[in-house]
PDB file of N, CA, C and O in Angstrom:
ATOM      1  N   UNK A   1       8.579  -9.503  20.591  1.00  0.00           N
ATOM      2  CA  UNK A   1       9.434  -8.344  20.667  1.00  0.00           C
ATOM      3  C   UNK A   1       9.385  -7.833  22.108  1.00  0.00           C
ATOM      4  O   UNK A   1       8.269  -7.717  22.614  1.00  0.00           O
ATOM      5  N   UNK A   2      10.517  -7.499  22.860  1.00  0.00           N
ATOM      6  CA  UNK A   2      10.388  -6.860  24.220  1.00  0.00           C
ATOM      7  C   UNK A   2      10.628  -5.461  24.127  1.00  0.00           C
ATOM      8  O   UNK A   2      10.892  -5.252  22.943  1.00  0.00           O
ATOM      9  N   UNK A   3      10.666  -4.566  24.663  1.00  0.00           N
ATOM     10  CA  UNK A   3      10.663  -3.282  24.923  1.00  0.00           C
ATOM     11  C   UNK A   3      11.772  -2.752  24.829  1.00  0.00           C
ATOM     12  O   UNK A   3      11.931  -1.544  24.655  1.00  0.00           O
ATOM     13  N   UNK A   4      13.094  -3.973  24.980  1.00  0.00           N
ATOM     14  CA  UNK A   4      14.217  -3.393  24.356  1.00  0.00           C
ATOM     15  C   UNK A   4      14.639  -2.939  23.031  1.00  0.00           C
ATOM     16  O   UNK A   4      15.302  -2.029  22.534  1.00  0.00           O
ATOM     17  N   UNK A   5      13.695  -4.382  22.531  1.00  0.00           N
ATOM     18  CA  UNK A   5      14.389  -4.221  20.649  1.00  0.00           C
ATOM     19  C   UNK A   5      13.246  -3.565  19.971  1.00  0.00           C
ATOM     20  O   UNK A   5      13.083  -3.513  18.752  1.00  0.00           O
ATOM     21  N   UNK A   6      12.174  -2.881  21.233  1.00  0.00           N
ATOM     22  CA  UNK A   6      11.213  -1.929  20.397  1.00  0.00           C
ATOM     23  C   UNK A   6      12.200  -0.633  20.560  1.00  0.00           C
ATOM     24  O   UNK A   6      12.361  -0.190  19.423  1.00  0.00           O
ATOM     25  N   UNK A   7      12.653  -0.141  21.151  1.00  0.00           N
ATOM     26  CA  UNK A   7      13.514   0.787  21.620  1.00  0.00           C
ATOM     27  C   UNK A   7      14.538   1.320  20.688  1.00  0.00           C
ATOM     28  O   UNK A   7      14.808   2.474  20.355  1.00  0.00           O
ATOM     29  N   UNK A   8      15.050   0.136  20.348  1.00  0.00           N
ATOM     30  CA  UNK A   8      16.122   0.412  19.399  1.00  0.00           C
ATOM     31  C   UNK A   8      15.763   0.432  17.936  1.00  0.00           C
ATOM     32  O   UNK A   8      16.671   0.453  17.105  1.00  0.00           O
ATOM     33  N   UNK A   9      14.438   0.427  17.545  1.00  0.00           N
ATOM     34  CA  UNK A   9      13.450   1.088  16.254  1.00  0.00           C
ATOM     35  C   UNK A   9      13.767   2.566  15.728  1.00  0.00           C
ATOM     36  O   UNK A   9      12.975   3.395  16.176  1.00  0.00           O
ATOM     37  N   UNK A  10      14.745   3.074  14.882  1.00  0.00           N
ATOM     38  CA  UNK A  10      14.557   4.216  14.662  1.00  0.00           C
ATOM     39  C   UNK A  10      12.976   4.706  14.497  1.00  0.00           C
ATOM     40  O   UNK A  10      12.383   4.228  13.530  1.00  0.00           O
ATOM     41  N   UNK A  11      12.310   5.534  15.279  1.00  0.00           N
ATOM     42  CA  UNK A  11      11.257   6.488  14.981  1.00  0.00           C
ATOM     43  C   UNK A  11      10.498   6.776  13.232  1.00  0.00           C
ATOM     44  O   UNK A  11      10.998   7.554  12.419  1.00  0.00           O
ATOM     45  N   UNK A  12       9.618   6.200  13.053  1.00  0.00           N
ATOM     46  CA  UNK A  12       9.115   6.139  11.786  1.00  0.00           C
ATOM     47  C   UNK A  12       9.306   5.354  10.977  1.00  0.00           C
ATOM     48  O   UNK A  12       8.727   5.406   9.892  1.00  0.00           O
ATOM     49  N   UNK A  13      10.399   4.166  11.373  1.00  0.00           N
ATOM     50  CA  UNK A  13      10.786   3.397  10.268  1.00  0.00           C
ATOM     51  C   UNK A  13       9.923   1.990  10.417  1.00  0.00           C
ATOM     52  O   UNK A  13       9.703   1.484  11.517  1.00  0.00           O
ATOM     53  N   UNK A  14       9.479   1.445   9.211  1.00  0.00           N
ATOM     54  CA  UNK A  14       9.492   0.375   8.914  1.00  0.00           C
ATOM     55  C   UNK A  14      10.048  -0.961   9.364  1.00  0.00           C
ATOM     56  O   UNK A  14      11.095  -1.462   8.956  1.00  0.00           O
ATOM     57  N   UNK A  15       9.088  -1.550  10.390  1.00  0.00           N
ATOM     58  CA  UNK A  15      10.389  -2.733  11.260  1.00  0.00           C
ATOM     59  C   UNK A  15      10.359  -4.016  10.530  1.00  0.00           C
ATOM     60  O   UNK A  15      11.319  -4.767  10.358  1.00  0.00           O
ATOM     61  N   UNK A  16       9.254  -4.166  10.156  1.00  0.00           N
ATOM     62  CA  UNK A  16       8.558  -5.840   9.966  1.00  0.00           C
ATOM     63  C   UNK A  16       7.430  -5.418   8.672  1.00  0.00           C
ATOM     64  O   UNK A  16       6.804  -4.368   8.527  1.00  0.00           O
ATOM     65  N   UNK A  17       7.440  -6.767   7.742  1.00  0.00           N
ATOM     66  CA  UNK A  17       6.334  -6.383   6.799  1.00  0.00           C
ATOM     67  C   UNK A  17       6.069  -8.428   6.791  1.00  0.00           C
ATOM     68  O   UNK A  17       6.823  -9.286   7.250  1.00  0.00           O
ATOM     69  N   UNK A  18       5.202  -8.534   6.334  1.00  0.00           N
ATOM     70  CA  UNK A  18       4.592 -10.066   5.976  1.00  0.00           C
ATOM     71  C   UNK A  18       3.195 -10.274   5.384  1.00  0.00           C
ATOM     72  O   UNK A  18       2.244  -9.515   5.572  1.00  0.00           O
ATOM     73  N   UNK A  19       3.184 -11.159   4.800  1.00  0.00           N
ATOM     74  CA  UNK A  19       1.728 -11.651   4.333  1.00  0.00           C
ATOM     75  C   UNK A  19       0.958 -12.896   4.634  1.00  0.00           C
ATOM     76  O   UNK A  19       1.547 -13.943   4.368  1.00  0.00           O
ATOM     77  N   UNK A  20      -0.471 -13.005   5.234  1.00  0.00           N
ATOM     78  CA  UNK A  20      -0.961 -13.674   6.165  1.00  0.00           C
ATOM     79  C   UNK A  20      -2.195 -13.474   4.970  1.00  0.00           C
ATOM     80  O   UNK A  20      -2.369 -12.480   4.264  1.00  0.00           O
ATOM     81  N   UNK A  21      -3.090 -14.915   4.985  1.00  0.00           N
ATOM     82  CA  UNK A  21      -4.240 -14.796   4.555  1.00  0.00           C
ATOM     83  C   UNK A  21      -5.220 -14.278   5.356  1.00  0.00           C
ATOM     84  O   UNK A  21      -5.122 -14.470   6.568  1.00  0.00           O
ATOM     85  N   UNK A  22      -6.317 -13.545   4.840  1.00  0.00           N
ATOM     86  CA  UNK A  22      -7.281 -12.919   5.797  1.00  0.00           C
ATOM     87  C   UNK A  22      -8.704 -13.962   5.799  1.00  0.00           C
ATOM     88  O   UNK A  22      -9.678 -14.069   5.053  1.00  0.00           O
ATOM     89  N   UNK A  23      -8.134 -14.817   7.362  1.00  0.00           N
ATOM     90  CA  UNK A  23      -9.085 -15.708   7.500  1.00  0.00           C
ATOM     91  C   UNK A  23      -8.772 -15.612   9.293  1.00  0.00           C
ATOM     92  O   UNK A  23      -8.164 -14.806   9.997  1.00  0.00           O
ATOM     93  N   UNK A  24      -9.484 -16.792   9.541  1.00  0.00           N
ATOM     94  CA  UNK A  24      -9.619 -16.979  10.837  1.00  0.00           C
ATOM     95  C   UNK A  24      -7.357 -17.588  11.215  1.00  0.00           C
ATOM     96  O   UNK A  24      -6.699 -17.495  12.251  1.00  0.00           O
ATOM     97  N   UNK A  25      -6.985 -18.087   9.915  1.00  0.00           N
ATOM     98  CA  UNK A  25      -5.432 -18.403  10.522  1.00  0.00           C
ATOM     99  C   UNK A  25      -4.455 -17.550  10.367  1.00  0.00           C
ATOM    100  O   UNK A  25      -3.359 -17.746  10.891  1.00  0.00           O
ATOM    101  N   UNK A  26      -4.750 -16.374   9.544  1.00  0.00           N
ATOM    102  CA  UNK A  26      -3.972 -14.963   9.454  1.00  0.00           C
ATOM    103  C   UNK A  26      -4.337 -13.789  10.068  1.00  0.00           C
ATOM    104  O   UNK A  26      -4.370 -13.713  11.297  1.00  0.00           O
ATOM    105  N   UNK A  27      -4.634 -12.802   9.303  1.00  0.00           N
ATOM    106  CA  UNK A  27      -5.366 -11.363   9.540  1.00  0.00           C
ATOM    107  C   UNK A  27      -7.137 -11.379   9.361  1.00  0.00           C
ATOM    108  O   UNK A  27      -7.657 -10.647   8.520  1.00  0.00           O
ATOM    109  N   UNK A  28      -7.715 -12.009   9.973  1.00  0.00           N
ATOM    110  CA  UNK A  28      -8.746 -12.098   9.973  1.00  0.00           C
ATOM    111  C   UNK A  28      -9.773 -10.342  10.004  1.00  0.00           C
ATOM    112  O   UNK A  28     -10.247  -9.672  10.922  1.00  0.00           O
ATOM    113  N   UNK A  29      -9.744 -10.234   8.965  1.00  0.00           N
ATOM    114  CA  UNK A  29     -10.257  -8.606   8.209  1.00  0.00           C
ATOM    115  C   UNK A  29     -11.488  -8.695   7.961  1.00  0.00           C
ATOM    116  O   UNK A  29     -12.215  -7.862   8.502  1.00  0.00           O
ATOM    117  N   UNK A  30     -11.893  -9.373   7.376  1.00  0.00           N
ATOM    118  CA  UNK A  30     -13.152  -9.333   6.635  1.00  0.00           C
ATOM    119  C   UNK A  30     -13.726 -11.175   6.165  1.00  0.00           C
ATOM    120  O   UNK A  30     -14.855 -11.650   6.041  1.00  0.00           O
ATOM    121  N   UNK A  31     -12.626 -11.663   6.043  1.00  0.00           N
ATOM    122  CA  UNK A  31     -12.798 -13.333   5.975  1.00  0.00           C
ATOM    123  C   UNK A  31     -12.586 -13.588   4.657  1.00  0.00           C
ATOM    124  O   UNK A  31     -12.562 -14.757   4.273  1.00  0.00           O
ATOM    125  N   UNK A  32     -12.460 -12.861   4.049  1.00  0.00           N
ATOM    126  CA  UNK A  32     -12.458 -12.992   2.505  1.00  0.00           C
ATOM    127  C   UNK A  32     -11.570 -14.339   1.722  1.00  0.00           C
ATOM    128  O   UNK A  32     -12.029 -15.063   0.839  1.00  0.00           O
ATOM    129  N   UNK A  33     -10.122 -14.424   2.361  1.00  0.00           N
ATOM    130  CA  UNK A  33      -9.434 -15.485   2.344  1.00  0.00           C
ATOM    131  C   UNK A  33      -8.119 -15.386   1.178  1.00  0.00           C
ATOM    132  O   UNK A  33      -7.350 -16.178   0.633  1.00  0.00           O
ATOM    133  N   UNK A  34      -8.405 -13.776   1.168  1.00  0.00           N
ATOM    134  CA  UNK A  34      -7.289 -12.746   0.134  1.00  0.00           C
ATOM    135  C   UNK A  34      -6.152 -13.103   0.985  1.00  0.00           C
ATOM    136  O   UNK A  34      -6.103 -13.568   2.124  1.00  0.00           O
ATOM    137  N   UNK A  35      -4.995 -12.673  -0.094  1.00  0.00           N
ATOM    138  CA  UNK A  35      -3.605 -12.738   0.934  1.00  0.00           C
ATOM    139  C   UNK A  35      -3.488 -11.253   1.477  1.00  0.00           C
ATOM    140  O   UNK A  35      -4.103 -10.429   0.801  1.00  0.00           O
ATOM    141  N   UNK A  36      -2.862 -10.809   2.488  1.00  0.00           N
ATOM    142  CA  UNK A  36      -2.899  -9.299   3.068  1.00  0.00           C
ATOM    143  C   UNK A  36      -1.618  -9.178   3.209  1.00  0.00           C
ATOM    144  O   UNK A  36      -0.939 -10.173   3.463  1.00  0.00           O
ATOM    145  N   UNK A  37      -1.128  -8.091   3.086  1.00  0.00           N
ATOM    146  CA  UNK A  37       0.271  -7.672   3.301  1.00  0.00           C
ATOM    147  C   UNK A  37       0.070  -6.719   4.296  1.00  0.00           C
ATOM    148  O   UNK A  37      -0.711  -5.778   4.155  1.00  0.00           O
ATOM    149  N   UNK A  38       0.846  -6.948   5.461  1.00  0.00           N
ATOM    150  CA  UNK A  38       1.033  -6.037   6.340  1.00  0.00           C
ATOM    151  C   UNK A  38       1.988  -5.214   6.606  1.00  0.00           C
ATOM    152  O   UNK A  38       2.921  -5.699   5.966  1.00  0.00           O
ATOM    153  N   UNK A  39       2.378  -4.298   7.119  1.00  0.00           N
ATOM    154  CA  UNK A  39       3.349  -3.607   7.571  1.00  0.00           C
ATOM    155  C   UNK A  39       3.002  -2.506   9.004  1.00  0.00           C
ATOM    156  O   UNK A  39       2.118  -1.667   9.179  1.00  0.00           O
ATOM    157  N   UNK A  40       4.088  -2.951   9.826  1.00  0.00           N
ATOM    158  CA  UNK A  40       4.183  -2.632  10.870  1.00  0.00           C
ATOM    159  C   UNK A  40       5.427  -1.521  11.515  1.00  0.00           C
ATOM    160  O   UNK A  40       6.629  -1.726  11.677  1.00  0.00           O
ATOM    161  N   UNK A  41       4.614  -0.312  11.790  1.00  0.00           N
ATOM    162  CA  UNK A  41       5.372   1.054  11.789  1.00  0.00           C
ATOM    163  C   UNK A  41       5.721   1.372  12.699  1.00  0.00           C
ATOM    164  O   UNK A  41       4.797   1.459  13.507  1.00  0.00           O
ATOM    165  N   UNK A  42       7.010   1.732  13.240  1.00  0.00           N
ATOM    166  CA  UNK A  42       6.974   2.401  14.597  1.00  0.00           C
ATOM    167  C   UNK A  42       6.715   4.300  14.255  1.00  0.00           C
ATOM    168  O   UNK A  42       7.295   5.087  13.508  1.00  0.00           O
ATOM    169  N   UNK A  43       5.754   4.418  15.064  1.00  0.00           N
ATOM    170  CA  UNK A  43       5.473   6.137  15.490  1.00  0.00           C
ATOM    171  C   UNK A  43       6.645   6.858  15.789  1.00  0.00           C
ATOM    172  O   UNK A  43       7.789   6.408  15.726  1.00  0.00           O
ATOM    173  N   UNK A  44       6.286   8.090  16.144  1.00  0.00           N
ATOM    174  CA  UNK A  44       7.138   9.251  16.516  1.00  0.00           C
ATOM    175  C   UNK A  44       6.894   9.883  18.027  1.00  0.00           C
ATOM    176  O   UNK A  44       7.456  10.830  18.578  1.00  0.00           O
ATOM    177  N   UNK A  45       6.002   9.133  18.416  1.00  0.00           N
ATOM    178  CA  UNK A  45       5.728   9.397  20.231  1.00  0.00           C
ATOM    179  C   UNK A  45       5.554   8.105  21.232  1.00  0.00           C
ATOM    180  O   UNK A  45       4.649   7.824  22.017  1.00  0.00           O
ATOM    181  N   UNK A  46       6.960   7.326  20.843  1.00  0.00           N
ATOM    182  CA  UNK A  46       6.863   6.219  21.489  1.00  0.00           C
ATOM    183  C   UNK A  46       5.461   5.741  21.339  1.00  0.00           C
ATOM    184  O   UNK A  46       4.648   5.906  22.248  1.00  0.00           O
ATOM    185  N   UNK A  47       5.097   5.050  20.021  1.00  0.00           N
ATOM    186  CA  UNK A  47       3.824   4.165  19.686  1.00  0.00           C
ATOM    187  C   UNK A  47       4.543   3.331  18.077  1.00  0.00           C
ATOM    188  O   UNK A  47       5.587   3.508  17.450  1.00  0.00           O
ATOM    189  N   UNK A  48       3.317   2.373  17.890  1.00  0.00           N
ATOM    190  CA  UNK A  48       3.881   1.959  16.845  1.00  0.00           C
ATOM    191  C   UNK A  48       2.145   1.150  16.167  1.00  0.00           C
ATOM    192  O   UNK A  48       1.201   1.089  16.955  1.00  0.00           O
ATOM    193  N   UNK A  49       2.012   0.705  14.947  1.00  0.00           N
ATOM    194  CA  UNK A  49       0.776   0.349  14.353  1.00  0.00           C
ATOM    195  C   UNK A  49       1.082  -0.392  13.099  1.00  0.00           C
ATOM    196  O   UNK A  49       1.966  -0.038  12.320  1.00  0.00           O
ATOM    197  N   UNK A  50       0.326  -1.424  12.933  1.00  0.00           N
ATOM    198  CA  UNK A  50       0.216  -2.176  11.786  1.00  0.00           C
ATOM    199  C   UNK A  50      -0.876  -2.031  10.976  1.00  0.00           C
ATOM    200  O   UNK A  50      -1.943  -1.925  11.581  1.00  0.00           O
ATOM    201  N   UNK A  51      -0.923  -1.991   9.574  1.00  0.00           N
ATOM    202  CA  UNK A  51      -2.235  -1.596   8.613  1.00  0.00           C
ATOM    203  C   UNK A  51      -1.408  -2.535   7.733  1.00  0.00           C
ATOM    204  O   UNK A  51      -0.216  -2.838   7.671  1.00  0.00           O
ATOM    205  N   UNK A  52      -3.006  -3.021   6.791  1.00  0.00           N
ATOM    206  CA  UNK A  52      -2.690  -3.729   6.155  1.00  0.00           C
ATOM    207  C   UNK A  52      -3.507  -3.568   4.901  1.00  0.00           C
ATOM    208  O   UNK A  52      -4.395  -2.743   4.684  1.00  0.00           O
ATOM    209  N   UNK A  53      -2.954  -4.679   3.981  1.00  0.00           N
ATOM    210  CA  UNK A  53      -3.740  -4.406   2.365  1.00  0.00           C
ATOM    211  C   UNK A  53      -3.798  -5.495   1.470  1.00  0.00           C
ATOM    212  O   UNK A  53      -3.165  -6.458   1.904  1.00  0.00           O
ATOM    213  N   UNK A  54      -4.272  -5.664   0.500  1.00  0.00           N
ATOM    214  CA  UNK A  54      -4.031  -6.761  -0.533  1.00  0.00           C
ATOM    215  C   UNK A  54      -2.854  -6.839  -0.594  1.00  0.00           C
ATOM    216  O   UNK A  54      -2.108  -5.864  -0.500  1.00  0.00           O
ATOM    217  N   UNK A  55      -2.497  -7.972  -0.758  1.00  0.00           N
ATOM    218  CA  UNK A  55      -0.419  -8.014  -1.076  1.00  0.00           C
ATOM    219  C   UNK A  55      -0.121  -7.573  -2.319  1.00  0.00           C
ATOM    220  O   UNK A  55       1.026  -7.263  -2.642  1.00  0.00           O
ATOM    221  N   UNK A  56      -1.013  -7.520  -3.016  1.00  0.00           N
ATOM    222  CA  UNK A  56      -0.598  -6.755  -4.387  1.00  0.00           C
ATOM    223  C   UNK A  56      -0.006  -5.388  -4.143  1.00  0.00           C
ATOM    224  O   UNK A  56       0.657  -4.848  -5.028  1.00  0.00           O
ATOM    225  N   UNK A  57      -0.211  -4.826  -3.019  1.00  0.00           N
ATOM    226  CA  UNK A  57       0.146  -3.307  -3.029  1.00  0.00           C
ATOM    227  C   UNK A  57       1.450  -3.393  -2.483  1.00  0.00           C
ATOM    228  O   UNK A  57       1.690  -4.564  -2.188  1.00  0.00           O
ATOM    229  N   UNK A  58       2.278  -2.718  -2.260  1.00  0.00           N
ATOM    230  CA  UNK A  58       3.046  -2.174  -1.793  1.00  0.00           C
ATOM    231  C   UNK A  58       3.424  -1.936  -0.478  1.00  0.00           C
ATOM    232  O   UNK A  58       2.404  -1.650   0.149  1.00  0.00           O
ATOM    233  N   UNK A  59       4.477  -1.916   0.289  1.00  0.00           N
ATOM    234  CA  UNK A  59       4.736  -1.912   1.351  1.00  0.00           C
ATOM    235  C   UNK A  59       4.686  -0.009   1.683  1.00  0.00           C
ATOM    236  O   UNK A  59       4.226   0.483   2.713  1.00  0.00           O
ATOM    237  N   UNK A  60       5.212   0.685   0.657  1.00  0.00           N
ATOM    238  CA  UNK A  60       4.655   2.085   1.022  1.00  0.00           C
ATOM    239  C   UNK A  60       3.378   2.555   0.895  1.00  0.00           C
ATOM    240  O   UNK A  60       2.772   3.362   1.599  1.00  0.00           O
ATOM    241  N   UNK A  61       2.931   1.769  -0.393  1.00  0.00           N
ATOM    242  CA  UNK A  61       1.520   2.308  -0.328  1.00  0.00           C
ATOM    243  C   UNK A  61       0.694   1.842   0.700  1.00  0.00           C
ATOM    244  O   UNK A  61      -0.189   2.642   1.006  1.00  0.00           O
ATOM    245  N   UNK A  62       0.710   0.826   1.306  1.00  0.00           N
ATOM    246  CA  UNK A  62       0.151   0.397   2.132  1.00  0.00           C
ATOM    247  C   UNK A  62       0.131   1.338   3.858  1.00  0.00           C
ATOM    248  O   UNK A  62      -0.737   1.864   4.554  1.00  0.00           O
ATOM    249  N   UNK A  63       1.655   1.123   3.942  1.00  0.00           N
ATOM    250  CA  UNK A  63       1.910   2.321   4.950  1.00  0.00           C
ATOM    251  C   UNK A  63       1.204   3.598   5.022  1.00  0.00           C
ATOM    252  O   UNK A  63       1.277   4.221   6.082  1.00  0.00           O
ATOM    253  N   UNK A  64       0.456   4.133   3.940  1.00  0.00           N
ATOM    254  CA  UNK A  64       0.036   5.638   3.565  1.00  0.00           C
ATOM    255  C   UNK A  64      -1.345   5.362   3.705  1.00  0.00           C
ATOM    256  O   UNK A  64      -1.913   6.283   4.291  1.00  0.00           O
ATOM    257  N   UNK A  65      -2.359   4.098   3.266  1.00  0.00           N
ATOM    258  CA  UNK A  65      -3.344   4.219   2.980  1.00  0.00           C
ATOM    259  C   UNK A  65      -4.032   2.995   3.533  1.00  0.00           C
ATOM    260  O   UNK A  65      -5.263   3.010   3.570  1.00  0.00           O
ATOM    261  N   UNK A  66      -3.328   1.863   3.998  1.00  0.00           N
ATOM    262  CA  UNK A  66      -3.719   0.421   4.395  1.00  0.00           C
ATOM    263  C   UNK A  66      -4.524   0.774   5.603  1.00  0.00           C
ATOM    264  O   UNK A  66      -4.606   1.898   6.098  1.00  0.00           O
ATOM    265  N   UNK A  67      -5.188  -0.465   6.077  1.00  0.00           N
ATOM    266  CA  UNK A  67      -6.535  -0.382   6.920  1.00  0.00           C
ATOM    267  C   UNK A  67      -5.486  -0.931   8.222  1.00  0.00           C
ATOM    268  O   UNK A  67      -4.831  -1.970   8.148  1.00  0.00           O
ATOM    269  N   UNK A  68      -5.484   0.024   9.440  1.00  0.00           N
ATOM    270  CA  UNK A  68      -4.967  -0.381  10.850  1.00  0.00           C
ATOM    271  C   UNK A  68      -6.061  -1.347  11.218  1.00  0.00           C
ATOM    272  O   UNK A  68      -7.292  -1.329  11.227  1.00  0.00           O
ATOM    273  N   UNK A  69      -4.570  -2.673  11.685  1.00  0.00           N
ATOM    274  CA  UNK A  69      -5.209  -3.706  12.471  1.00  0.00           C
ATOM    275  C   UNK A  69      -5.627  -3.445  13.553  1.00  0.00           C
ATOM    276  O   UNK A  69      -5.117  -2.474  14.112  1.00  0.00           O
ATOM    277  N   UNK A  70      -6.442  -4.017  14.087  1.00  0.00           N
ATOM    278  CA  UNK A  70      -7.184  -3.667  15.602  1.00  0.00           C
ATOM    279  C   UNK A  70      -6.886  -4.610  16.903  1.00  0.00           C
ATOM    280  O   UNK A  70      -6.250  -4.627  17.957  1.00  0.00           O
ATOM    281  N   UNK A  71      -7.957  -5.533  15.952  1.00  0.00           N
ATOM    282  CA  UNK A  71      -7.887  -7.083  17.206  1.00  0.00           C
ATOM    283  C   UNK A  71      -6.155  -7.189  17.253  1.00  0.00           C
ATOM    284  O   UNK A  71      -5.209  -7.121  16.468  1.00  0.00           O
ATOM    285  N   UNK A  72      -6.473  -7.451  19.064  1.00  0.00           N
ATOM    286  CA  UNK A  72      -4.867  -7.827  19.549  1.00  0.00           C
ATOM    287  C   UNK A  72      -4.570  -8.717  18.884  1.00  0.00           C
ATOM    288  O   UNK A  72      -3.713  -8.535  18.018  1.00  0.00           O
ATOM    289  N   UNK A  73      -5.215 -10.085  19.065  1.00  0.00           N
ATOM    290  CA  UNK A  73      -4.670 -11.404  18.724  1.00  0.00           C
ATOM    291  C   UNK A  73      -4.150 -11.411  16.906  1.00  0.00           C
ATOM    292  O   UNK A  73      -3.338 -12.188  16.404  1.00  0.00           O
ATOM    293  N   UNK A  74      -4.823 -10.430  16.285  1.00  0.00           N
ATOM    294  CA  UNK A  74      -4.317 -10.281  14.589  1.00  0.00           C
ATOM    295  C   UNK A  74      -3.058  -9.551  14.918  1.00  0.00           C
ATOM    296  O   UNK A  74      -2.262  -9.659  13.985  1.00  0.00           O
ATOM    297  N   UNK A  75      -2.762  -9.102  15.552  1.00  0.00           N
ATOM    298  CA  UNK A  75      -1.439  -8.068  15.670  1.00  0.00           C
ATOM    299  C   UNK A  75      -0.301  -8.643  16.457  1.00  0.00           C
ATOM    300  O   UNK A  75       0.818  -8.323  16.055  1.00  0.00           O
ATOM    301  N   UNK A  76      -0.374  -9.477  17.563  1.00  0.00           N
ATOM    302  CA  UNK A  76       0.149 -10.297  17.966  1.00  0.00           C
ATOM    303  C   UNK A  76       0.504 -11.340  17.482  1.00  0.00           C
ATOM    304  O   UNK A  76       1.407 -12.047  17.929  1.00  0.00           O
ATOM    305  N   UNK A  77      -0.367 -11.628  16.214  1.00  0.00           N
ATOM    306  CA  UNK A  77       0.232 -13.050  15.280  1.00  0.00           C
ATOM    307  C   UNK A  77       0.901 -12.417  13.915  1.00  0.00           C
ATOM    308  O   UNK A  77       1.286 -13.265  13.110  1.00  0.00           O
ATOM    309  N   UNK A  78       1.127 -10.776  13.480  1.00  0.00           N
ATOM    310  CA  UNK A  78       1.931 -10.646  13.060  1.00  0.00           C
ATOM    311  C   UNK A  78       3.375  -9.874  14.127  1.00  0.00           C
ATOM    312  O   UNK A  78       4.412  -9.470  13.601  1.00  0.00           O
ATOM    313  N   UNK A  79       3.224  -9.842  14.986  1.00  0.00           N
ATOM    314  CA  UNK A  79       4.329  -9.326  15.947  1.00  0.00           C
ATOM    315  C   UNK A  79       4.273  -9.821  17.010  1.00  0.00           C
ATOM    316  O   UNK A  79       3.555  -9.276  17.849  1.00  0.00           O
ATOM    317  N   UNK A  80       4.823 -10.724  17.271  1.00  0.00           N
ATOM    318  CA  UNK A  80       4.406 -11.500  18.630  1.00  0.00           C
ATOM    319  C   UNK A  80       5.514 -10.060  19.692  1.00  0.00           C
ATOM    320  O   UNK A  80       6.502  -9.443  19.296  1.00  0.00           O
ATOM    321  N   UNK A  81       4.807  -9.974  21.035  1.00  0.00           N
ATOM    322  CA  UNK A  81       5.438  -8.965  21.492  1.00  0.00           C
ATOM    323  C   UNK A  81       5.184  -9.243  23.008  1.00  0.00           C
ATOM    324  O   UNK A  81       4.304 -10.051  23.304  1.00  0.00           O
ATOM    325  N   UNK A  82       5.842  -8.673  23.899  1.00  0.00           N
ATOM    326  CA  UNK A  82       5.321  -8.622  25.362  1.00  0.00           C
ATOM    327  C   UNK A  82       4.053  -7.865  25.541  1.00  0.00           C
ATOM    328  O   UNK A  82       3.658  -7.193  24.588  1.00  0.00           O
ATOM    329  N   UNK A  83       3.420  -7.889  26.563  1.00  0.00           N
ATOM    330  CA  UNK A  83       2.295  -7.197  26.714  1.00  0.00           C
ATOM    331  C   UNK A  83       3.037  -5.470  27.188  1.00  0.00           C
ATOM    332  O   UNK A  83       2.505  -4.363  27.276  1.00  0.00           O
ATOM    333  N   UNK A  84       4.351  -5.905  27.391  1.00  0.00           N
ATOM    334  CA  UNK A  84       4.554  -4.120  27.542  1.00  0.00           C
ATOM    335  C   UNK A  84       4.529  -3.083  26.292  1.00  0.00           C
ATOM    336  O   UNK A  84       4.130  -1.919  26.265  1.00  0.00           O
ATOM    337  N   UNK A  85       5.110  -3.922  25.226  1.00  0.00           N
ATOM    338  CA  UNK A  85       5.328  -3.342  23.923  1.00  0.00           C
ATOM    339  C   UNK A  85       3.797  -3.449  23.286  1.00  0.00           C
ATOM    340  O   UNK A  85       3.680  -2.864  22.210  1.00  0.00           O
ATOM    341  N   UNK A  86       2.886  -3.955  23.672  1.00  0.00           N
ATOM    342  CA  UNK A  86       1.447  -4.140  22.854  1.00  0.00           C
ATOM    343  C   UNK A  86       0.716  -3.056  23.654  1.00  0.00           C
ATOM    344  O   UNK A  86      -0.411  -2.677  23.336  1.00  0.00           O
ATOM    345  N   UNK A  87       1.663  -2.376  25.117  1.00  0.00           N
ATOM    346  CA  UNK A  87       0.499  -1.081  25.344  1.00  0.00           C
ATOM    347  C   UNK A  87       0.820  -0.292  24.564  1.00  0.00           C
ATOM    348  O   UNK A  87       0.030   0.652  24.539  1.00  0.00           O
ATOM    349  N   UNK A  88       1.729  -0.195  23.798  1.00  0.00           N
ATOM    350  CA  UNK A  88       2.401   1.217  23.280  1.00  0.00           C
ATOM    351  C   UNK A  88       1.727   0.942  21.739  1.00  0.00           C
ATOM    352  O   UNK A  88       2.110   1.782  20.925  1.00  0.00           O
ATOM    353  N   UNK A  89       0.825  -0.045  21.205  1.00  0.00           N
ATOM    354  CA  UNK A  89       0.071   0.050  20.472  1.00  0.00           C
ATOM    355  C   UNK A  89      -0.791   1.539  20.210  1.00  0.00           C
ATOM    356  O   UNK A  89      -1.213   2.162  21.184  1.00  0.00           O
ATOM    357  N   UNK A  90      -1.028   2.093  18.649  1.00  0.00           N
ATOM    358  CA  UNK A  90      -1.468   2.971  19.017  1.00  0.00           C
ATOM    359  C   UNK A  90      -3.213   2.458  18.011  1.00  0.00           C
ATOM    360  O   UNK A  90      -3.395   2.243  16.813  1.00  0.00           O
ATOM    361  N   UNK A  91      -3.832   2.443  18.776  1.00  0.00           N
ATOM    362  CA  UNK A  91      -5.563   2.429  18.743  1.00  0.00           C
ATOM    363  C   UNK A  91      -6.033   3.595  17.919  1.00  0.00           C
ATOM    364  O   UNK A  91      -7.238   3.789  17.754  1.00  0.00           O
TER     365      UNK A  91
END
């Protein structure tokens, strides 16, 4: 994603959602080897964050209560992005 088509994200909405096993070739969380559903939010102060959950849940519930990804490289392999759009990560 470049900084343009982060741009054009309405504020708060929901851009991207997917499910990655949580291992060393997906979302590597805990190692467990569960499937994870992610979803990836853009903020309201030019930022944006991905949290994630069992895929059993929900893409809202998850949004409300899911565990924010951290490690770049897990967040980058669900959003591949420029390094300009990965500062606006929010930590």
């Amino acid at each position: 994603m470049t900084i343009e088509d982060f741009e054009k994200i309405p504020d708060g909405q929901v851009f991207e959602t997917g499910v990655l096993p949580d291992s060393l070739d997906g979302i590597n969380m805990t190692s467990s080897g569960a499937e994870l559903r992610w979803v990836a939010k853009k903020g309201y102060g030019h930022d944006w964050a991905i949290y994630c959950h069992l895929a059993e849940n929900s893409v809202s519930w998850i949004k409300q209560h899911g565990d924010k990804v951290q490690d770049e490289r897990n967040i980058k392999r669900c959003i591949p992005c420029t390094d300009e759009v990965f500062k606006l990560y929010r930590q």
